[in-house]
C-alpha positions in Angstrom: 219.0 103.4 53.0 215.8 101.6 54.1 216.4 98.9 56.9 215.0 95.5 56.4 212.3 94.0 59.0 213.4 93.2 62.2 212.3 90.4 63.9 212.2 90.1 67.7 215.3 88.0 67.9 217.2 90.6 65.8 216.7 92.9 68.5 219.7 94.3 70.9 217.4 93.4 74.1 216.8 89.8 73.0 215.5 87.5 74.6 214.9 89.7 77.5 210.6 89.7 76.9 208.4 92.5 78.8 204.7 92.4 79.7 202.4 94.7 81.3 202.1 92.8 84.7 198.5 94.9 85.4 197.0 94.6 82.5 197.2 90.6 82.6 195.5 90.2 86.4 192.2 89.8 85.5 193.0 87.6 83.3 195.0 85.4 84.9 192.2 85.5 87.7 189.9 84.4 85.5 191.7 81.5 84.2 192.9 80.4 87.4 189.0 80.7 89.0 188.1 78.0 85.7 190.6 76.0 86.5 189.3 75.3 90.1 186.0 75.1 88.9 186.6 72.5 86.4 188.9 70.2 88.8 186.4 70.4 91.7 183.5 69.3 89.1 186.3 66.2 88.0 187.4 65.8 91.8 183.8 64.9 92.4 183.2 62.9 89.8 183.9 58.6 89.8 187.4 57.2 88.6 185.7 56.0 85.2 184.2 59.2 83.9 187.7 61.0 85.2 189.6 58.4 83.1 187.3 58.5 80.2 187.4 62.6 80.4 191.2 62.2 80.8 191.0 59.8 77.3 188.8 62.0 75.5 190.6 65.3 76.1 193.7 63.8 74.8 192.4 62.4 72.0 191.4 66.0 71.2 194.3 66.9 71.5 196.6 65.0 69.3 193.9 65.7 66.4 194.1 69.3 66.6 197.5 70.0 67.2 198.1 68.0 64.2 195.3 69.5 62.3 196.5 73.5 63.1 199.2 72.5 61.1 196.7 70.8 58.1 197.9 67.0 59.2 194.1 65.1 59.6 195.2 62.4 61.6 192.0 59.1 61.6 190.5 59.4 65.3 189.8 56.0 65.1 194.0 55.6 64.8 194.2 58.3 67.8 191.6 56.3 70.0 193.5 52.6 69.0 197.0 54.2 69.9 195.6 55.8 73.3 194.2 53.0 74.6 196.9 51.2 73.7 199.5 53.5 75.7 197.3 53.8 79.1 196.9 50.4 78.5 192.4 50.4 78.3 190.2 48.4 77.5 189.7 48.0 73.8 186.9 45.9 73.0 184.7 47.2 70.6 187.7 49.0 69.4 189.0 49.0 65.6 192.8 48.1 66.3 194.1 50.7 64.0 198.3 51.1 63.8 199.2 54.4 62.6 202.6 55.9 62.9 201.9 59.4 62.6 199.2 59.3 65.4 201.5 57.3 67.8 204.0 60.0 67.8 201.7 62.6 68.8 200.1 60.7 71.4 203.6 59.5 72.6 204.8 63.2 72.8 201.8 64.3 74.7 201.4 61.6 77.1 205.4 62.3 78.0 205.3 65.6 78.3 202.0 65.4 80.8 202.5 62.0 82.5 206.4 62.8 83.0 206.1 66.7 84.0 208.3 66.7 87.0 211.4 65.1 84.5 213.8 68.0 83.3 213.6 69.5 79.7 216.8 68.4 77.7 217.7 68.5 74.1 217.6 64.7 73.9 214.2 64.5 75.3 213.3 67.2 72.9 215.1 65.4 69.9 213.2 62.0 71.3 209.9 64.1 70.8 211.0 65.0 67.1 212.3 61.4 66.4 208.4 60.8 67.3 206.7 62.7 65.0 209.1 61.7 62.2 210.2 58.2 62.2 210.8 57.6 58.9 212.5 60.7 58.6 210.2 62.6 55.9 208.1 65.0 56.3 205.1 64.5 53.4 207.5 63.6 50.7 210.5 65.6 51.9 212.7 64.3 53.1 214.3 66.5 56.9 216.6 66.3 59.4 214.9 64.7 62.9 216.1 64.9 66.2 218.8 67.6 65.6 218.6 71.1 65.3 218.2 72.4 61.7 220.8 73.1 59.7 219.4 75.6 57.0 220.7 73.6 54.1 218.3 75.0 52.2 218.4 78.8 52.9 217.0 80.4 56.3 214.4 79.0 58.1 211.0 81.1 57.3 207.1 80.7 57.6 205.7 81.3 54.1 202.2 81.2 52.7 200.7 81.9 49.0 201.9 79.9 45.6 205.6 79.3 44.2 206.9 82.3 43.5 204.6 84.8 44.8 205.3 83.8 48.7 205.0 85.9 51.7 207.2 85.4 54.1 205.4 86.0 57.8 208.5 85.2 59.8 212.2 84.3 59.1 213.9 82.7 62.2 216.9 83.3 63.6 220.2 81.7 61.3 221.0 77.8 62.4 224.6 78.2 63.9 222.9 80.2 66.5 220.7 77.5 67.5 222.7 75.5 69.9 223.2 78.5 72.2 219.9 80.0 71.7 218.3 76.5 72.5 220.7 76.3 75.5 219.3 79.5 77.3 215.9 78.1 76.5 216.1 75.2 78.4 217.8 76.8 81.4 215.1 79.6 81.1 212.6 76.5 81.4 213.6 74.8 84.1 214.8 78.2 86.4 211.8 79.6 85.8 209.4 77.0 87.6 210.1 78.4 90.6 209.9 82.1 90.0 207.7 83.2 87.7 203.6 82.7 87.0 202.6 79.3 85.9 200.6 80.9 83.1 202.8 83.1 82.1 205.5 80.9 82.0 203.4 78.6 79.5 202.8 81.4 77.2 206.3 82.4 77.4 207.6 78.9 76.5 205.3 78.4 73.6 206.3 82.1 72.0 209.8 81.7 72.6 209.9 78.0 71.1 208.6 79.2 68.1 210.1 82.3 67.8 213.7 79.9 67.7 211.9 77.6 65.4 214.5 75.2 66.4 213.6 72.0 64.0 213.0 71.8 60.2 209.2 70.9 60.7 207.2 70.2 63.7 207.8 73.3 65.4 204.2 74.1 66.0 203.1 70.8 67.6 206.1 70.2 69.9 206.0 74.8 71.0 202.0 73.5 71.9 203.0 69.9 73.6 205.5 72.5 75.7 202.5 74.5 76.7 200.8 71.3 77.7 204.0 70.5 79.9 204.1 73.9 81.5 200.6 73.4 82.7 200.6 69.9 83.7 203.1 71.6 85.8 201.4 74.7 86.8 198.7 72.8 88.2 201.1 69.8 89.6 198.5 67.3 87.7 199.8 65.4 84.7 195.9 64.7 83.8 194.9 67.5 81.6 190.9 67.7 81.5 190.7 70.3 78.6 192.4 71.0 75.3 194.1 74.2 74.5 195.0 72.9 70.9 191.0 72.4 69.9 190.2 75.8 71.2 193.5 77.6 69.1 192.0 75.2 65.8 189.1 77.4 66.4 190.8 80.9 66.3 193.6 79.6 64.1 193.4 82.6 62.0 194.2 85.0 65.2 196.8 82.6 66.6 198.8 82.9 63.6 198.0 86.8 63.5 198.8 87.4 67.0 202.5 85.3 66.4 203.4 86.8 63.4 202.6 90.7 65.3 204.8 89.9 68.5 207.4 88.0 66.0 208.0 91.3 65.0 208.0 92.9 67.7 210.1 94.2 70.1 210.2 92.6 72.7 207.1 93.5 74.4 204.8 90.2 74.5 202.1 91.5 76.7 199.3 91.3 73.7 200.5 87.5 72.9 200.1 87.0 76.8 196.7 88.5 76.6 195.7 86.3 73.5 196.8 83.3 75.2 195.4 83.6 78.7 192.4 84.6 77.0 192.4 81.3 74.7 192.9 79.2 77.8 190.2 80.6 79.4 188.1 79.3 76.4 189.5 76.0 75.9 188.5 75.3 79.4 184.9 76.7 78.8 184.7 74.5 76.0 185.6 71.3 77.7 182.7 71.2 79.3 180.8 70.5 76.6 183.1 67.6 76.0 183.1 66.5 80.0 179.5 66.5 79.4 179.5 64.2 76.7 181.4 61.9 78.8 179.1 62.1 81.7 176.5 61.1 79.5 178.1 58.1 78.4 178.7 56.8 81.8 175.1 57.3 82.6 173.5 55.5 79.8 175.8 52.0 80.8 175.2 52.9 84.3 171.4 52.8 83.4 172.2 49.6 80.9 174.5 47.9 83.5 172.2 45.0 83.7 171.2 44.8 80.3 172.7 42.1 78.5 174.5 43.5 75.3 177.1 42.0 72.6 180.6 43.5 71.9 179.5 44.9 68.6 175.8 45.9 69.7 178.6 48.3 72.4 180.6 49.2 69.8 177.4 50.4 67.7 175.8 52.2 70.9 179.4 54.0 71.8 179.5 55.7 68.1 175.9 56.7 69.0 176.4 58.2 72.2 179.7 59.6 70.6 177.7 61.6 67.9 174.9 62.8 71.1 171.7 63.3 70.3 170.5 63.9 66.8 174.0 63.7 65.7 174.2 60.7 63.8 173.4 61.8 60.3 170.4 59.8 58.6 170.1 57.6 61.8 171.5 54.1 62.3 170.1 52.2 59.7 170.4 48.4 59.3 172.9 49.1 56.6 175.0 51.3 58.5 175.2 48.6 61.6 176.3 45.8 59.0 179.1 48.3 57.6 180.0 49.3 61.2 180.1 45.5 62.9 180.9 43.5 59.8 177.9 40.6 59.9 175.1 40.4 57.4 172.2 42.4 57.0 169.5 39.8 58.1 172.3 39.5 61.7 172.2 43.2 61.7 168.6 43.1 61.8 168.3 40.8 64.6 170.5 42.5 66.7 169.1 46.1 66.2 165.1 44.6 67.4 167.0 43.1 69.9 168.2 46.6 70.9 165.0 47.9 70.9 163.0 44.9 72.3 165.6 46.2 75.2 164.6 49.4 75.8 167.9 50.5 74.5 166.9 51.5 70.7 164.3 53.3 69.1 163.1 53.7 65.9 162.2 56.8 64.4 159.4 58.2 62.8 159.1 57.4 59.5 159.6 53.7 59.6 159.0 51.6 56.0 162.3 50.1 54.2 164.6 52.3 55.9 163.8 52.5 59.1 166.6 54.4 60.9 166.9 54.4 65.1 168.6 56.1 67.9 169.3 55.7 71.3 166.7 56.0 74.2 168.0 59.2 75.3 165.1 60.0 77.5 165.3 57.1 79.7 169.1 58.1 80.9 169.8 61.9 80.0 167.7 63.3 82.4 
């Protein structure tokens, strides 16, 4: 008689997890040496480029925790909704209403700004109620803020067309869930005090999703944990790099390396490896991000006298958004109409005025379609 897969929960040791404790120091050195690097470079950095690296890091975030799981939220919705909810400055700023993208920001922004709170079900449910409040998911319509209730046959993670699925990972039966969930969340908040701040992240994300406690949204709320168990880790509820853009990056291998330890035994110390080793990443990789932020407050540091219309500094932020050379085709007459709504001969006015500033320049070429970009000589430097 052959015996079926086992997953991890299925297994008589459950949920008792083991990890090679040596082979993860280096790693966890290494991630805790970036993460003193990168909050000594913020610590001496102004209030305004902190908050603006504190705005752009969660904007990243929502996207690409939404778009791991194929959701493309519009940043411009993202932006409007963080602004709106650290209560910024929005001039300039399309005012775009989006459920979808308020959720996500709402569940992040809780889970960061309100770390020290406990972990209950009904903050949990709250989060789900966020991401789903018209209660559909696409078309489908699911069950929010409650625990599944397999209605329609186990919960499993599938890929491929109807009727030639794989199934990657069947999670554990529903009537279980209010027990299993129950250890979890003591296991969260006991564990604060006795265990690895990393570890205890990567532990929290695997487990959630291992219980794969909702009908949909597991994946973003198991990642908005592991932005909670930071926030914690560090005692900071500003986070200054995105884990979620650098696992959009290596989706393949997160997905890979779940899938592996889901059916496992019990030993998690290569999903501990792969996760220490992503975090290390992610905070590599804000720094090109922080960058991008520094060089935004020096070009209206460098500007602060310079007289400049709301549009003309909505214009210039997309520019300095894209970096240098990153606006495809240039900003064209055309392209500041579309952007700022006003007529072309306006449009046209405003750009010499720009340049006539020192703040535009065209570029080579020049004829009908003269394109320009931003000075980036006089302030990059």
């Amino acid at each position: 008689m052959t015996q079926t897969t086992q997953y991890i929960w299925q297994q008589p040791s459950w949920p008792e997890f083991r990890w090679d404790n040596a082979a993860l120091l280096k790693l966890i050195g290494d991630c805790r040496f970036q993460q003193g690097s990168l909050l000594t470079q913020m610590k001496d950095l102004g209030f305004d480029v902190r908050q603006q690296a504190r705005v752009e890091v969660l904007i990243e975030e929502a996207l690409k925790t939404s778009e791991i799981e194929g959701e493309h939220l519009d940043p411009k919705a993202v932006r409007s909704s963080v602004a709106q909810r650290l209560v910024l400055p929005t001039a300039g700023m399309v005012s775009t209403k989006n459920q979808q993208a308020d959720g996500v920001v709402q569940i992040l922004l809780d889970a960061t700004h309100n770390f020290k709170q406990a972990l209950t079900s009904e903050r949990l449910f709250g989060w789900h109620s966020a991401l789903f409040p018209t209660g559909y998911s696409g078309m489908h319509k699911i069950k929010v803020a409650s625990w599944r209730d397999d209605h329609n046959g186990p919960m499993k993670v599938v890929s491929g067309p109807v009727g030639r699925e794989k199934i990657h990972y069947q999670a554990p039966p529903a009537e279980r869930l209010a027990n299993e969930m129950n250890r979890f969340l003591c296991w969260w908040e006991e564990s604060r005090k006795e265990m690895d701040g990393l570890l205890r992240a990567s532990m929290g994300h695997l487990w959630f999703v291992v219980l794969h406690p909702f009908e949909d949204g597991n994946g973003r709320i198991a990642r908005a944990l592991t932005e909670m168990g930071s926030a914690q880790d560090e005692n900071l509820s500003t986070r200054y790099y995105s884990l979620s853009s650098q696992i959009m990056a290596e989706r393949e291998g997160y997905y890979r390396i779940l899938e592996r330890t889901n059916k496992g035994q019990g030993d998690i110390t290569d999903w501990m490896k792969w996760f220490l080793e992503c975090m290390s990443r992610a905070i590599l990789r804000s720094n090109k991000l922080l960058a991008n932020v520094m060089l935004k407050s020096r070009f209206w540091k460098h500007f602060a006298q310079t007289n400049v219309k709301e549009r003309q500094s909505k214009v210039l932020n997309r520019l300095l958004d894209a970096g240098p050379g990153g606006f495809e085709g240039g900003l064209t007459n055309r392209k500041y109409a579309g952007m700022t709504h006003v007529s072309r001969a306006t449009a046209q006015r405003e750009l010499s005025d720009l340049v006539q500033k020192g703040v535009l320049r065209p570029n080579p070429g020049g004829g009908r379609s003269t394109s320009y970009d931003l000075c980036w000589d006089e302030f990059s430097g």
